[in-house]
DSSP file (Angstrom, degrees, kcal/mol; ACC not computed):
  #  RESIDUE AA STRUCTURE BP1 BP2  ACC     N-H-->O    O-->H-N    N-H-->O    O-->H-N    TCO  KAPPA ALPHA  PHI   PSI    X-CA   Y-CA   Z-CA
    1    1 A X              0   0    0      0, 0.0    80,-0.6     0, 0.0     2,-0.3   0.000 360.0 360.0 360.0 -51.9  -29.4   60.9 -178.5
    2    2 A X        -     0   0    0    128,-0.2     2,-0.4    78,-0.2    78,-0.2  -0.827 360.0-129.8-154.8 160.0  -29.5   64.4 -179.7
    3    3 A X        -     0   0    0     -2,-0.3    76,-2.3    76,-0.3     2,-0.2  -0.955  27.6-170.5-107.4 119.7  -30.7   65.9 -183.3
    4    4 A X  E     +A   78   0A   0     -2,-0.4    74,-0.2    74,-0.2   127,-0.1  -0.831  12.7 178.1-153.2 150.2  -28.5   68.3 -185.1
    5    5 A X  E     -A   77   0A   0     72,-1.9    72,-0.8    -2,-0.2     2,-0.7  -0.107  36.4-120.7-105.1 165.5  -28.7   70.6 -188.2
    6    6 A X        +     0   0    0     70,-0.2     2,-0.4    -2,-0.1    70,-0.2  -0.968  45.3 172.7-123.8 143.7  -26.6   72.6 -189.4
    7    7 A X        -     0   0    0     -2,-0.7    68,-1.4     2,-0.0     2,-0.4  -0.959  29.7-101.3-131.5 151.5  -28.3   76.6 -189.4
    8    8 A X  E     -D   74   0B   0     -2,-0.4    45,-1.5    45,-0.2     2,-0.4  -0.656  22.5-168.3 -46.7 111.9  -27.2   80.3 -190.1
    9    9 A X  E     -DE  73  52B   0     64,-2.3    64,-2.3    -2,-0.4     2,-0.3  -0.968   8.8-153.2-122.5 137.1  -26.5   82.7 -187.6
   10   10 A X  E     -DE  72  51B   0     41,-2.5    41,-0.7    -2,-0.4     2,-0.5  -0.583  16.6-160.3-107.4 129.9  -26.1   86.7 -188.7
   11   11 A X  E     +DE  71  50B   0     60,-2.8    60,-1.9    -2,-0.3     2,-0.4  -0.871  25.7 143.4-110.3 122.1  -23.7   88.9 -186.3
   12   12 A X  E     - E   0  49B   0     37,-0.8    37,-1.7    -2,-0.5     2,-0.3  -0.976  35.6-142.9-155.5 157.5  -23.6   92.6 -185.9
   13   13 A X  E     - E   0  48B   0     -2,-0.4     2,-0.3    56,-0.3    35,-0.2  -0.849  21.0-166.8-120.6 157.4  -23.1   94.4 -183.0
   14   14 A X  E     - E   0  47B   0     33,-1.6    33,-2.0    -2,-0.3     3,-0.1  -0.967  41.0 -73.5-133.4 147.1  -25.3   98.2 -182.2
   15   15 A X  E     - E   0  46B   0     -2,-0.3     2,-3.7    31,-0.2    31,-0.2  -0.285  57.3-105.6 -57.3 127.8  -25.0  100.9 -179.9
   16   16 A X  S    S+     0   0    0     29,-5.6     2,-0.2    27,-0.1    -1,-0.2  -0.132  72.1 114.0 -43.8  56.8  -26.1   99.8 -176.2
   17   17 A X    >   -     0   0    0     -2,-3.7     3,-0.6    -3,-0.1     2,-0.1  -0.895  67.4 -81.9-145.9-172.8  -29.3  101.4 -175.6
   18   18 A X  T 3  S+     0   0    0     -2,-0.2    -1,-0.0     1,-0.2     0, 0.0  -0.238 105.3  35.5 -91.9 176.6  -32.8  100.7 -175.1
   19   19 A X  T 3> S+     0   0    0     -2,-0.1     4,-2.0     4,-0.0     5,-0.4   0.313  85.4 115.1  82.9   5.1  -35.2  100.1 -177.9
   20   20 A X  H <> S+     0   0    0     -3,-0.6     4,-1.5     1,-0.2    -2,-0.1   0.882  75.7  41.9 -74.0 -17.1  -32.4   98.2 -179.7
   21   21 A X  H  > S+     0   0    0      2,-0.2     4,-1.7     1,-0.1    -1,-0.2   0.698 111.2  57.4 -82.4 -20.0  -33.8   94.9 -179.7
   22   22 A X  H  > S+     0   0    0      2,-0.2     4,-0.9     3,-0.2    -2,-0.2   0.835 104.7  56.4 -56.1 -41.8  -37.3   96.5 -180.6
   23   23 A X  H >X S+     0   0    0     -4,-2.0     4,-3.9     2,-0.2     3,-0.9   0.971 114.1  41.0 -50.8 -68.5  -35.3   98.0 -183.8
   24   24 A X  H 3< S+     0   0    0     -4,-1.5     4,-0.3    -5,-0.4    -2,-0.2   0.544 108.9  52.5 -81.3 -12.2  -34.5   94.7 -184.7
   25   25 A X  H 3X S+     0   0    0     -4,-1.7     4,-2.3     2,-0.1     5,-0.3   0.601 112.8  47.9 -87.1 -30.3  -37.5   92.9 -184.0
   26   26 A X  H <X S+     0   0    0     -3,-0.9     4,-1.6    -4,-0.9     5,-0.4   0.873 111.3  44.7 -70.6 -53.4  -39.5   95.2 -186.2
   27   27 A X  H  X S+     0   0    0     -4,-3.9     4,-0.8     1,-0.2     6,-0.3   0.974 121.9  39.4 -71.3 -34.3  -37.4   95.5 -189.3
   28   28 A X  H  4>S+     0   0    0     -5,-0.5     5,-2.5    -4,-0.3    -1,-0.2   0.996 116.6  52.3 -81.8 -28.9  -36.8   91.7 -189.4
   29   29 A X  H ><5S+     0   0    0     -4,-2.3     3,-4.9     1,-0.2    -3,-0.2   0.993 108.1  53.8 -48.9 -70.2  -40.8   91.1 -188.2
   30   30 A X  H 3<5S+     0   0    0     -4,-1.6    -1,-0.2    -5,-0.3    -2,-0.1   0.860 113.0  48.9 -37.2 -19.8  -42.1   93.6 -191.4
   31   31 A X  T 3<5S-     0   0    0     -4,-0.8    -1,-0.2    -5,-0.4    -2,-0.1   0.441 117.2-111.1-125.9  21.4  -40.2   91.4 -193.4
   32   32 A X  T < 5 +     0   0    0     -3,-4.9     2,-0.6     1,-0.2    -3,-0.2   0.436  54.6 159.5  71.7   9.4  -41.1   88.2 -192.6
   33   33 A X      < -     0   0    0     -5,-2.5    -1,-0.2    -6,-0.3    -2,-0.1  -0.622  28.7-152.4 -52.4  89.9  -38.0   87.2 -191.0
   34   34 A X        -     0   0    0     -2,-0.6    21,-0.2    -5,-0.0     2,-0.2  -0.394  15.6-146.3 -60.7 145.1  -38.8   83.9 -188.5
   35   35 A X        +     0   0    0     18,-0.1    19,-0.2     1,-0.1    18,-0.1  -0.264  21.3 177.7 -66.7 179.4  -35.9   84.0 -185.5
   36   36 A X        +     0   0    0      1,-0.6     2,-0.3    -2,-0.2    17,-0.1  -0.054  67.7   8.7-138.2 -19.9  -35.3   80.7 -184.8
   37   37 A X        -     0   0    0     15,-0.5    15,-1.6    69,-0.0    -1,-0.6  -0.966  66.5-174.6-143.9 141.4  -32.6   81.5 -182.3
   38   38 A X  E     +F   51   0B   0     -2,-0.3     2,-0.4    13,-0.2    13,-0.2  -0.708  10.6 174.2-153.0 111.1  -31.5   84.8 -180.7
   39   39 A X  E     +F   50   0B   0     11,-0.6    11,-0.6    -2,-0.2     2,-0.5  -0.835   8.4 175.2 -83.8 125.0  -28.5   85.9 -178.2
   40   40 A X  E     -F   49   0B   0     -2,-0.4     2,-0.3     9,-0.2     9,-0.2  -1.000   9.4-170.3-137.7 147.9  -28.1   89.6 -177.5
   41   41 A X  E     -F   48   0B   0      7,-2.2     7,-2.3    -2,-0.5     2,-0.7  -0.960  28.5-119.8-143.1 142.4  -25.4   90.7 -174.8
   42   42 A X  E     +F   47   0B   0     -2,-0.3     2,-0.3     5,-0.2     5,-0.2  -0.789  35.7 177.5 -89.1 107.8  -24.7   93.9 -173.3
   43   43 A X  E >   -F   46   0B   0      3,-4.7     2,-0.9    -2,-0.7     3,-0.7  -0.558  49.1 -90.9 -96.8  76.1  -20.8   94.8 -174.3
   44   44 A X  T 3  S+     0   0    0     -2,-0.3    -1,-0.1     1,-0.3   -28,-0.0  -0.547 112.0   4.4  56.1-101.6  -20.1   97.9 -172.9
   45   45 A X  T 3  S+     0   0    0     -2,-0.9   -29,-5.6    -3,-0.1    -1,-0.3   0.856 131.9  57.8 -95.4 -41.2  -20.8  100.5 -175.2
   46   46 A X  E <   -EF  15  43B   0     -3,-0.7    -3,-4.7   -31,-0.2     2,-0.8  -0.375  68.7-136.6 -87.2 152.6  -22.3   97.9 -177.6
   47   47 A X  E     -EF  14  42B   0    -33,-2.0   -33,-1.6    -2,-0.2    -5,-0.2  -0.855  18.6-144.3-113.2 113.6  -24.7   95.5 -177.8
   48   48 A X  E     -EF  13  41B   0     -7,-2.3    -7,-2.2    -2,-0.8     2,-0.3  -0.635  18.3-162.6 -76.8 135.1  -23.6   91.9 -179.6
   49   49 A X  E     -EF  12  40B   0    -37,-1.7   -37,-0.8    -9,-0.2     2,-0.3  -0.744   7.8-175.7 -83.8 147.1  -26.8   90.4 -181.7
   50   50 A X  E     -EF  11  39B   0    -11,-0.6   -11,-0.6    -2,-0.3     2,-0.4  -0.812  13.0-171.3-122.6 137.4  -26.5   86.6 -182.6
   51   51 A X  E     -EF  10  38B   0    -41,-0.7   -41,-2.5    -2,-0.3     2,-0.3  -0.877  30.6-154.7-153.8 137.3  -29.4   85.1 -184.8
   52   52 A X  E     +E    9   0B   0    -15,-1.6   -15,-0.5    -2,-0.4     2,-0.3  -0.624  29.0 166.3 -41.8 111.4  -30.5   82.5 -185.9
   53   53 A X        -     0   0    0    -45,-1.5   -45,-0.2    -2,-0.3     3,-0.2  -0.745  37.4-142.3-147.6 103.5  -32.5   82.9 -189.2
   54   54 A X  S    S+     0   0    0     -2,-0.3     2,-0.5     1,-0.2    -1,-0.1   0.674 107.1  31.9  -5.0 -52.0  -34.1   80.4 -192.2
   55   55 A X  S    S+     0   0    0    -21,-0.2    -1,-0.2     1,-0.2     4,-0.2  -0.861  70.6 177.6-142.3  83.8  -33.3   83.2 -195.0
   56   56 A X  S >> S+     0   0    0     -2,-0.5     3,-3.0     1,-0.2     4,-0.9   0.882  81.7  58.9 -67.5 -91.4  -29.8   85.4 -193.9
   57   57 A X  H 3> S+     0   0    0      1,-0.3     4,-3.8     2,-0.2     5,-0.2   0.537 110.9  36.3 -56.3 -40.3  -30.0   87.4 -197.1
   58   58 A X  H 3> S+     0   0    0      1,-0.3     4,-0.6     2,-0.2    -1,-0.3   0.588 116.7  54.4 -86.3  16.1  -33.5   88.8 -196.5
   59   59 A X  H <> S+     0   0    0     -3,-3.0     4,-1.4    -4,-0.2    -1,-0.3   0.667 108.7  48.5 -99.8 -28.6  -32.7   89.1 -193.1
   60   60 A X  H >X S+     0   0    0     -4,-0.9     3,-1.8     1,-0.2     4,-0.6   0.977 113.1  52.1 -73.2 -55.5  -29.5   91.2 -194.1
   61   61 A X  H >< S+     0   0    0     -4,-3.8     3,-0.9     1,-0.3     4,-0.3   0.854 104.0  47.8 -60.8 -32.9  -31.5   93.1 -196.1
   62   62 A X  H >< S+     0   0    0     -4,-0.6     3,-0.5     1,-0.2    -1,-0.3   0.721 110.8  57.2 -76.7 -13.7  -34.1   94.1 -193.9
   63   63 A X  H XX>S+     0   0    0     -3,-1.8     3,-1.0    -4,-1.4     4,-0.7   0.361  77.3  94.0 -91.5   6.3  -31.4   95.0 -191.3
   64   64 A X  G X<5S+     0   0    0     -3,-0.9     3,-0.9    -4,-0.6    -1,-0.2   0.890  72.1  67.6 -65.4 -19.7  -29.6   97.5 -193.6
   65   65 A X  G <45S+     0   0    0     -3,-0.5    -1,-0.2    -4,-0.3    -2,-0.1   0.656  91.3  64.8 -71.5   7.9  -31.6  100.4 -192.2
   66   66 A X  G <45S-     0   0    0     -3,-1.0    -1,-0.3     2,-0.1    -2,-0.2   0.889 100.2-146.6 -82.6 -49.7  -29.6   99.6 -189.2
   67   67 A X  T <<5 +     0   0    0     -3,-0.9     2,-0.3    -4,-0.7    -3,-0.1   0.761  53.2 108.9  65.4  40.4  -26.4  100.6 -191.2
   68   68 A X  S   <S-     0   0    0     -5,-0.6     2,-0.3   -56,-0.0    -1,-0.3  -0.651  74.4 -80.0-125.3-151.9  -23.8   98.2 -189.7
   69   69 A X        -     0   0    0     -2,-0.3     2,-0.4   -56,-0.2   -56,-0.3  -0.743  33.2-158.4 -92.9 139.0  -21.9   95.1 -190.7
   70   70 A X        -     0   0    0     -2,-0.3     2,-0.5   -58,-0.1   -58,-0.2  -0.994   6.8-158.0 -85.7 122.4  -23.7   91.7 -190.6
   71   71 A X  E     -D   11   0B   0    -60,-1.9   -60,-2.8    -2,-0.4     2,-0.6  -0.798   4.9-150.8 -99.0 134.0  -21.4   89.1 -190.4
   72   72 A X  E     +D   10   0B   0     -2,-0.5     2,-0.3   -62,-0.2   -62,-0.2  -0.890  28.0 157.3 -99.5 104.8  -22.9   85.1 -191.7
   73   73 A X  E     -D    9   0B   0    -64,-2.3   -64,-2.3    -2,-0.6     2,-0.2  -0.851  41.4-108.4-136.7 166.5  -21.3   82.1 -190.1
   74   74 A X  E     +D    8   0B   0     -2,-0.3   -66,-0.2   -66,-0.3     2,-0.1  -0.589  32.4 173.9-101.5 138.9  -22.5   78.3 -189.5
   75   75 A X        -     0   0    0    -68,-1.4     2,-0.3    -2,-0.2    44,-0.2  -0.179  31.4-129.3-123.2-141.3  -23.5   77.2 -186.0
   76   76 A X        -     0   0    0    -70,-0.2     2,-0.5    -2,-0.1    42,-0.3  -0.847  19.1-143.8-168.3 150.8  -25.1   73.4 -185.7
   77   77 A X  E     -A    5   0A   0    -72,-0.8   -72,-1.9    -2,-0.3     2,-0.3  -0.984  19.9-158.6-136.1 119.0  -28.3   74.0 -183.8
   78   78 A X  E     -AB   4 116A   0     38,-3.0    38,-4.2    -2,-0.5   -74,-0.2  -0.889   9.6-174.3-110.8 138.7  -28.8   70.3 -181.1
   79   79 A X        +     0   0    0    -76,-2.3   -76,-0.3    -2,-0.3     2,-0.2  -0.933  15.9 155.3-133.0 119.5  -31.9   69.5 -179.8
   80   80 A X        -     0   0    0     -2,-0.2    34,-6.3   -78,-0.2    33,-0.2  -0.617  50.2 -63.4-120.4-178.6  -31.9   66.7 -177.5
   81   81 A X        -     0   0    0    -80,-0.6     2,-1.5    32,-0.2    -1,-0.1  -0.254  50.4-114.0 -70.9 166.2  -34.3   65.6 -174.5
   82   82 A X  S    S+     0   0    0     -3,-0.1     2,-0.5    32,-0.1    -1,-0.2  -0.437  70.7 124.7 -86.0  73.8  -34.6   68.0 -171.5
   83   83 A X    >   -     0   0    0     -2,-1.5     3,-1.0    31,-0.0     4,-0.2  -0.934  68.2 -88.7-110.9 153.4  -33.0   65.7 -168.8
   84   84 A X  T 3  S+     0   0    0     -2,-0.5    -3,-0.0     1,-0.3    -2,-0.0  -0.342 107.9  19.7 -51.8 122.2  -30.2   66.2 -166.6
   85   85 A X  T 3> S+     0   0    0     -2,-0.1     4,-0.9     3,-0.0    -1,-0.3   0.089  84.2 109.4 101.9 -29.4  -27.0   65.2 -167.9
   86   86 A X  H <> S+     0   0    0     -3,-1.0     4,-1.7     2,-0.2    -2,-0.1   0.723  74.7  58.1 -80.7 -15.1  -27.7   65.3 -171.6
   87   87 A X  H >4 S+     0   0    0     -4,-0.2     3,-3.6     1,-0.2     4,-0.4   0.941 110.3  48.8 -40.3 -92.8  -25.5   68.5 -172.2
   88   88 A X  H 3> S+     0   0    0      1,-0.3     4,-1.7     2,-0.3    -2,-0.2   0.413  99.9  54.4  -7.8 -53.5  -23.0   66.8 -171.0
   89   89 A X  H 3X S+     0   0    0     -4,-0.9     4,-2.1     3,-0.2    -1,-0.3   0.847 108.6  54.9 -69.9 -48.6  -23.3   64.1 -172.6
   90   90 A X  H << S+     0   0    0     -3,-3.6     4,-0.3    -4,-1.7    -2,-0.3   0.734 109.3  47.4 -55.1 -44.3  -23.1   66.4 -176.1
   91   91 A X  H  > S+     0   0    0     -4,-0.4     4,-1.4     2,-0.2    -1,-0.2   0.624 107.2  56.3-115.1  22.7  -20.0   68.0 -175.3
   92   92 A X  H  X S+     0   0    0     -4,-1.7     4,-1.5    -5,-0.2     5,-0.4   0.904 100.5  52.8 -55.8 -56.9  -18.2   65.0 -174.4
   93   93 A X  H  X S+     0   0    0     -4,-2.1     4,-0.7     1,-0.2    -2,-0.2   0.775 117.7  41.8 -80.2   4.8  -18.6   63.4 -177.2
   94   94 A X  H >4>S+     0   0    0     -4,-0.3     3,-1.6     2,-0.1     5,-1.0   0.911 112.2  54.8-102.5 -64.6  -17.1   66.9 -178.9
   95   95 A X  H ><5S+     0   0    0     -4,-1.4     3,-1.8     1,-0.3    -2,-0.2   0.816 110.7  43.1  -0.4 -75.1  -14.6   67.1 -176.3
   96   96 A X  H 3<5S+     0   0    0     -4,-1.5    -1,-0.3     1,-0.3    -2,-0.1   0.723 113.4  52.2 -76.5   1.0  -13.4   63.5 -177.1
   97   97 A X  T <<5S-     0   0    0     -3,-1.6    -1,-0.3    -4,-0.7    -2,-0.2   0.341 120.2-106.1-106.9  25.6  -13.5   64.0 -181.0
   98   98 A X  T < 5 +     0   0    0     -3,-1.8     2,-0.4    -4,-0.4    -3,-0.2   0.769  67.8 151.3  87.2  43.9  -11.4   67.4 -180.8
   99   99 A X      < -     0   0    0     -5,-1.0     2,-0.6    -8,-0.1    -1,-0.2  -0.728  34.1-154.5 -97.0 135.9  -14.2   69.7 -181.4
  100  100 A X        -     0   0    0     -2,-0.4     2,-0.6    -6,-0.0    21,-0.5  -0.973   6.8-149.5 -99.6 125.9  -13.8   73.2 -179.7
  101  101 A X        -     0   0    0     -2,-0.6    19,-0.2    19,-0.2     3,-0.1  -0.822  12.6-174.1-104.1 128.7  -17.2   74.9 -179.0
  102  102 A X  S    S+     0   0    0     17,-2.2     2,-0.2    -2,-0.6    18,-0.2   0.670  70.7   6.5-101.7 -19.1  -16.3   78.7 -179.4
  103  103 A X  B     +G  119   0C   0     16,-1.3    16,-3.5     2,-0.0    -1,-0.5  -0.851  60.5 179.5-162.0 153.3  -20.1   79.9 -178.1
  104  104 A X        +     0   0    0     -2,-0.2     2,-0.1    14,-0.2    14,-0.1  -0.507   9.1 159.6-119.1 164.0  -22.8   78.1 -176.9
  105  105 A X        +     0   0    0     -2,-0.2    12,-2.2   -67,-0.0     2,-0.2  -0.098  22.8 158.7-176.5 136.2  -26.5   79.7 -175.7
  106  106 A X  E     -C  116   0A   0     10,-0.2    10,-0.2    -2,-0.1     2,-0.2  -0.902  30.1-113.2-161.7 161.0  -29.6   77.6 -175.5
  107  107 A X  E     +C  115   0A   0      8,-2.7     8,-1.5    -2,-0.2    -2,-0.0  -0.888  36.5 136.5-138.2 144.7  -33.2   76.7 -174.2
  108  108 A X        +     0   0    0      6,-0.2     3,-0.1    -2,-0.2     6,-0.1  -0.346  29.8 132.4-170.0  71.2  -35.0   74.3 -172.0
  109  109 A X  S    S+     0   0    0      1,-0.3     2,-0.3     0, 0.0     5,-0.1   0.679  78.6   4.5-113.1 -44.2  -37.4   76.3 -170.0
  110  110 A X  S    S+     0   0    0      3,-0.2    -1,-0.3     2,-0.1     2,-0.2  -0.988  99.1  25.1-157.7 161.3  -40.5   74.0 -170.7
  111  111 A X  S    S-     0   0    0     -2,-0.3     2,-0.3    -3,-0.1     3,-0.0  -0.845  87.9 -65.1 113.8-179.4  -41.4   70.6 -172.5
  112  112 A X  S    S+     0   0    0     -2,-0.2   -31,-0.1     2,-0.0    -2,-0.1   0.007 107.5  70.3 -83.0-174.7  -39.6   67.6 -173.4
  113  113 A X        -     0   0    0     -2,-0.3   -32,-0.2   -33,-0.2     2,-0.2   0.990  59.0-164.7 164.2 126.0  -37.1   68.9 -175.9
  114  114 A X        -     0   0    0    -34,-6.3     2,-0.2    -6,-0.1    -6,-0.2  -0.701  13.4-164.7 -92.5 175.5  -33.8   71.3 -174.9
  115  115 A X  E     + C   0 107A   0     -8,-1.5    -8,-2.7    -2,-0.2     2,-0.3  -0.833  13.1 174.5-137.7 153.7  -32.2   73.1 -177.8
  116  116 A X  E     -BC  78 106A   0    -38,-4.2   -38,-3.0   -10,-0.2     2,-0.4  -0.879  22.4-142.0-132.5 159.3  -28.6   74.9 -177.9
  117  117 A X        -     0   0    0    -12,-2.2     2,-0.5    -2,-0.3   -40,-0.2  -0.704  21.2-165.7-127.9 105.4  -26.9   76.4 -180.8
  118  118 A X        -     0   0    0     -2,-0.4     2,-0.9   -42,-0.3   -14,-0.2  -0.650  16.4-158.6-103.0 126.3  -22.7   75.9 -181.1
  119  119 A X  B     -G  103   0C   0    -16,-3.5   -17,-2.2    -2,-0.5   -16,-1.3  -0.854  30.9-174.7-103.8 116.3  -20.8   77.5 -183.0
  120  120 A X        -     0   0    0     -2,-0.9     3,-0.2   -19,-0.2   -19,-0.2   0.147  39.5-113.7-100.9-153.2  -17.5   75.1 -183.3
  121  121 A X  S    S+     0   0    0    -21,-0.5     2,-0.2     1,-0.1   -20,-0.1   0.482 114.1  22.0-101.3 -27.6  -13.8   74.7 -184.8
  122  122 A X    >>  +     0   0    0    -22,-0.3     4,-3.2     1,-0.1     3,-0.7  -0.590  61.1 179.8-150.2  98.1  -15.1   72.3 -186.7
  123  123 A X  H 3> S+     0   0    0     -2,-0.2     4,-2.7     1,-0.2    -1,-0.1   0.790  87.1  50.4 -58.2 -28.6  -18.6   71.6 -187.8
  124  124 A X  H 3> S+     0   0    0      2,-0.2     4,-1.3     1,-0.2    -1,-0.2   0.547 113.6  46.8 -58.9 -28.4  -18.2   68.5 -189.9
  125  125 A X  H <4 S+     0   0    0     -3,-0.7     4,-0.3     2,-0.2    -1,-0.2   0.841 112.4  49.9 -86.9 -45.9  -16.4   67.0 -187.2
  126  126 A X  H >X S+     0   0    0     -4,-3.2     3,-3.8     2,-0.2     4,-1.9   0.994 110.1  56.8 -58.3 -81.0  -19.2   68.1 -184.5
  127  127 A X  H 3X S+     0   0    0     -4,-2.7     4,-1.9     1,-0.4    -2,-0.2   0.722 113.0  32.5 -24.8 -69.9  -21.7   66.7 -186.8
  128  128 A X  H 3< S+     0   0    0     -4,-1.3    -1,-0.4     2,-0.2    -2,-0.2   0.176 112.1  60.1 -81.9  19.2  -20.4   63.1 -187.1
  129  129 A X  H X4 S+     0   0    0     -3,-3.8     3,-0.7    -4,-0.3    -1,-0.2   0.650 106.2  50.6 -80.0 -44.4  -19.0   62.9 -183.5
  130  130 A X  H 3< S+     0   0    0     -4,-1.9    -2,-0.2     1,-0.2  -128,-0.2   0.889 109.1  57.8 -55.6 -51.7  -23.2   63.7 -182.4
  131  131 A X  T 3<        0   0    0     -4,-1.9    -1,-0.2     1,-0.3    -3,-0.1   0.564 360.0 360.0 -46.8 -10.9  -24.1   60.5 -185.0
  132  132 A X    <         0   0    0     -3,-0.7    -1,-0.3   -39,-0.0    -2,-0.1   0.597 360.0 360.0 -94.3 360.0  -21.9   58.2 -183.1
């Protein structure tokens, strides 16, 4: 039904203005940093980052010139087919195995293949609920 992994995602939040994703795309491009996933949201005064990344420490490191906090947590990153209904399908079966998805944000703009990345209450639990 769905494929899923278990991936990094690095948190930091920046002052709301422009060029900030430009900032951040530069230091982690020069340093060879792949995305693999990225949410960025306007909070008020701040701007929240989420990424996705293969290698968090040299992605922390190329973001030091930034001078904030990066925070490192485990997501699970699903990719299942792009049809109607197949969300669904994924967080019922987390639903009925007592999973809480605490953020969600995902892509399915063209292709066969959607993919989302949830960060849960429990990943282990997420993980073998998706197997069943």
């Amino acid at each position: 039904m769905a494929k899923v992994k278990t991936v990094k995602i690095l948190t930091f939040t920046l002052p709301n203005k422009v060029g900030q994703l430009a900032a951040v795309s530069e230091l982690l491009g020069g340093a060879g940093v792949s995305i693999s996933a990225i949410r960025a949201a306007d909070a008020g005064a701040h701007a929240e980052f989420q990424l996705a990344v293969k290698n968090p420490a040299k992605a922390k490191k190329a973001l030091t010139p930034l001078g904030v906090e990066v925070k490192e947590s485990d997501a699970l990153c699903i990719e299942m087919p792009n049809k109607s209904g197949r969300l669904h399908k994924v967080a019922k079966k987390l639903a009925e195995a007592g999973v809480n998805i605490h953020s969600t944000w995902g892509t399915a703009f063209t292709g066969k293949t959607a993919s989302c990345v949830l960060a849960t209450s429990d990943d282990k639990k997420a993980i073998a609920a998706l197997k069943k």
